[in-house]
N, C-alpha and C positions, 0 to 999 in steps of 0.2 A: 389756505383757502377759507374764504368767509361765505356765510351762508344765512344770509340775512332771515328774521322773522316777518313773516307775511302779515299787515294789517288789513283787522276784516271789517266786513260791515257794520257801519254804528263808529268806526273812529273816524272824527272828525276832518282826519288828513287827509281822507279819501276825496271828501264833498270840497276840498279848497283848491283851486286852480293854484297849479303852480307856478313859481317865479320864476323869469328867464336867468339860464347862468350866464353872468358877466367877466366868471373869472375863473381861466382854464392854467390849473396847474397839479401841484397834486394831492389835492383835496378831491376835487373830480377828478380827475385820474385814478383816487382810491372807491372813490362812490360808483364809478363806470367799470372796473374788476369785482366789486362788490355786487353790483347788477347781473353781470355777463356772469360769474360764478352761480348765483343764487337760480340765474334761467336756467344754469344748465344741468336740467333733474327732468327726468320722464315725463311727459305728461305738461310740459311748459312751455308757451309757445312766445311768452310775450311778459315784461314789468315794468312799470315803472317806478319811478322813485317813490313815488307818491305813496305806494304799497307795501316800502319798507320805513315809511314815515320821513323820507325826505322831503318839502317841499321845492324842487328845482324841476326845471323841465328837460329832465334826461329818462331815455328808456332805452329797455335791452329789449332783444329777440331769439329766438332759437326755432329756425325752422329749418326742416329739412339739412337737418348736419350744420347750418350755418348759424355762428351766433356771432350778436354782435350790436350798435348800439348807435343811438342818434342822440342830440345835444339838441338844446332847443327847436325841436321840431315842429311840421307847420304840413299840413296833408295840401300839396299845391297841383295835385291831380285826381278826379275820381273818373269812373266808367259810367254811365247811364246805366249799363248793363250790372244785374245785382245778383247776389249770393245771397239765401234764404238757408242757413244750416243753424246746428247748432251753435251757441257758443256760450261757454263759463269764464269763470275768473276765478285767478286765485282767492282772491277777499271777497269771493261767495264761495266757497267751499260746497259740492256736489250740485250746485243748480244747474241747469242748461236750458238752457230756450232758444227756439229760433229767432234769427237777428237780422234782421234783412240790415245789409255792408252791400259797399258795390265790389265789382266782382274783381276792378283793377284801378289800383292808384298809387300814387305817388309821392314820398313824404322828403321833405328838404329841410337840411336842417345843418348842423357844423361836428364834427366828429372830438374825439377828448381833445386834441392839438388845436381845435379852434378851426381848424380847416371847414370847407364846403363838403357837405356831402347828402347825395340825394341817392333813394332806396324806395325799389320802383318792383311791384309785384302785383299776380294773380291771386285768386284763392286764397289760402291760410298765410301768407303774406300780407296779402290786402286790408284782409279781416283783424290780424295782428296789427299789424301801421293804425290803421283808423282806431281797432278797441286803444291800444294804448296812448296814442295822443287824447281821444276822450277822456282815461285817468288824468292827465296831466292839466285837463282844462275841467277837471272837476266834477264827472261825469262816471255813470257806470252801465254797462250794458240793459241793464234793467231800465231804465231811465227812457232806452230806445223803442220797448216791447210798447203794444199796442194792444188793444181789443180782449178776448179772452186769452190768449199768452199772456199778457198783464196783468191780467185777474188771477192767473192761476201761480203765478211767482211771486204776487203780491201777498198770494195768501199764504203761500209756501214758507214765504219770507218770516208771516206772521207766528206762525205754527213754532 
């Protein structure tokens, strides 16, 4: 079992979009067990590579008992309808803020064999698909906050 180190805020891998995988064998294959291992600890809903210092566009999930993973992903459904809760990340360690995410979407993308595969949720599904493809195109939830929620993680940040 591997169980990768989480990078945090301030490494530069975090802020670089990642590059589509072009080559499924088993290199991914060992970076996509290395993912799905590393999710699956309390308290972990969602990584991408980009987290553990990969640059590729692969992510794992662990919600609700299910874990499991998408290969160059791409969110090809959202809801009007949105979700205002909290949410953290691992590479901010104890921050939370509310994040308005819509409330149902849909991420498409190809699984470690290269295959098609789409992965389609509510809730803390939802909010997992979208935070994590945001890692993977360079992004962090802080990024999404607005108004004084902004001000108050910004300063958080600072501290």
């Amino acid at each position: 079992m591997t169980v990768r180190p989480i990078r945090e805020l301030g490494d530069p891998v975090l802020r670089t979009p990642a590059d589509p995988v072009r080559e499924f064998g088993k290199d991914l294959a060992a970076l996509v067990r290395d993912l799905e291992e590393t999710v699956d600890h309390p308290g972990r809903a969602g990584l991408a590579a980009t987290q553990i210092g990969v640059g590729l566009r692969v992510f794992s999930y662990n919600v609700d008992g299910v874990i499991g993973h998408l290969v160059n992903p791409v969110i090809t459904e959202r809801s009007e309808e949105t979700q205002d809760d909290d949410e953290g990340c691992l590479s901010i360690p104890g921050l939370y803020a509310p994040t308005v995410r819509a409330m149902h979407c849909a991420a498409e993308g190809l699984d470690v064999h290269g295959e098609p595969l789409r992965i389609e949720g509510s809730g803390l599904l939802a909010r997992c698909l979208q935070h994590e493809v945001d890692h993977l195109d360079g992004k962090l939830f802080v990024d999404r906050l607005t108004g004084e929620t902004r001000k108050r993680v910004l300063r958080a940040l600072r501290a």
